[in-house]
C-alpha positions, 0 to 999 in steps of 0.5 A: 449589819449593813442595809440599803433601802429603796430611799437614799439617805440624807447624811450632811446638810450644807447652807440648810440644802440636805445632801444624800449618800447618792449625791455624794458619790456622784460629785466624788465620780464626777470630781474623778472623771473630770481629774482624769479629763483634765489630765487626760488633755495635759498629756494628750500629746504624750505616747509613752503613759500606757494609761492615757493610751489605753484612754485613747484607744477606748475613745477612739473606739468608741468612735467607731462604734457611734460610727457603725450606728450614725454612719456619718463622722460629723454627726459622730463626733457631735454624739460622742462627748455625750456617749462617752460620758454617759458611759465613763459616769455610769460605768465608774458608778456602778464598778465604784459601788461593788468595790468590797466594803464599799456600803460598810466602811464608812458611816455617818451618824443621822438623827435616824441612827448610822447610815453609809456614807457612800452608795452608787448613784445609780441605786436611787432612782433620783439619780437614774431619773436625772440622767433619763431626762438628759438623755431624752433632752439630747435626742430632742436637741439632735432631732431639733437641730438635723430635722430643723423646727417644722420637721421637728414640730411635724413629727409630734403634730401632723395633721396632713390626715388623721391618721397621721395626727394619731401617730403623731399623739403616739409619737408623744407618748413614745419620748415621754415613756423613754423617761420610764424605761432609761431609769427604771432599768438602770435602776432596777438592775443596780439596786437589785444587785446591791441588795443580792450582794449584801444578802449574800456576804451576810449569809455566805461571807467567804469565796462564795460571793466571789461569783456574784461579784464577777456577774455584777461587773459584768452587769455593771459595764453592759448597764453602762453599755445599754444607757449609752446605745440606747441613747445614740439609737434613739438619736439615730432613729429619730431622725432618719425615719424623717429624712429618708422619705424625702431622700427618696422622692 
């Protein structure tokens, strides 16, 4: 029987450094990802690969959606080396995770018994948490970088008037909370998806998990779809509130 717990599992150990299930698979999707850029740069001139064509078409549309947000190409194309990847990694993580054996097909033995080899990163909240904190690094740096460092500072520490020194408190509290709610929803709704298909196949086995696993693709690709908005959102409204002000005058 197959189970999965809110803890990942520690399966091999290299240079007396543990390595989890999640670690694992997040270096086979990393690994896989940057194959496919790697090919995906040889063959950049090359028309005739449906594959790399649909890569392209993918890319350039999601240009144009960080177009619609930013409104600015320059601006677009700095974000979108981010957004794509934030997109690519946690889409291949959670589709990797649904493919059919995918917790029970290989095992490692632990000195805590059998334990799956593989499991999708984005159901340790190690992994969610990590990506968090990268997002919210990346709206500081685009917000350093466009407002510049007296804009950037003036943001969190104003004291112009007290009202505005207790927005600026807010402001603090409202980066750090990001941290929260990017991992925690990343992770709840993957780990809860996992769990429900587990519970599902080992009640119903046969065509009746077929539904569930149609909804957890689809949760798995809007999962992806949200991280990566969310993010470019975050950079979009962190500076323009800041700028427009003085725009106007």
């Amino acid at each position: 029987m197959v189970s999965i717990g809110l803890q990942s599992e520690y399966i091999l150990s290299v240079f007396g450094l543990s390595l989890t299930n999640t670690f694992l698979t997040s270096v086979l999707v990393t690994a896989f990802l940057g194959t496919l850029g790697f090919i995906f740069y040889l063959k950049r001139e090359s028309h005739k690969n449906i594959f790399m064509n649909g890569l392209r078409i993918l890319i350039f549309e999601l240009l144009k959606l960080v177009d619609m947000v930013t409104e600015d190409r320059k601006l677009s194309k700095k974000i979108l080396p981010l957004i794509a990847t934030f997109f690519l990694f946690i889409v291949t993580a959670n589709l990797l995770g649904l493919i059919p054996g995918f917790l029970g097909s290989f095992f490692v033995e632990t000195p805590n018994g059998g334990v799956s080899l593989l499991r999708s990163p984005n159901s340790d909240l190690t992994t969610t948490v990590a990506l968090a904190l990268i997002s919210v690094f990346a709206i500081q740096f685009f917000s350093l970088q466009i407002l510049g460092i007296k804009k950037y500072v003036g943001r969190f520490f104003n004291f112009a008037s007290p009202i505005k020194f207790i927005l600026g408190f807010f402001e603090i509290i409202s980066e750090s909370a990001k941290v929260l709610s990017f991992s925690f929803r990343l992770f709840g709704n993957i780990f809860a998806g996992e769990v429900l298909l587990i519970i599902i196949a080992f009640l119903v086995p046969y065509i009746i998990p077929l539904p569930f696993y149609v909804l957890e693709v689809f949760v798995a690709v809007i999962q992806a779809f949200i991280f990566a908005m969310l993010t470019l959102t975050f950079i979009k409204t962190s500076t323009m509130r800041h700028i427009e002000p003085e725009a106007q005058n």
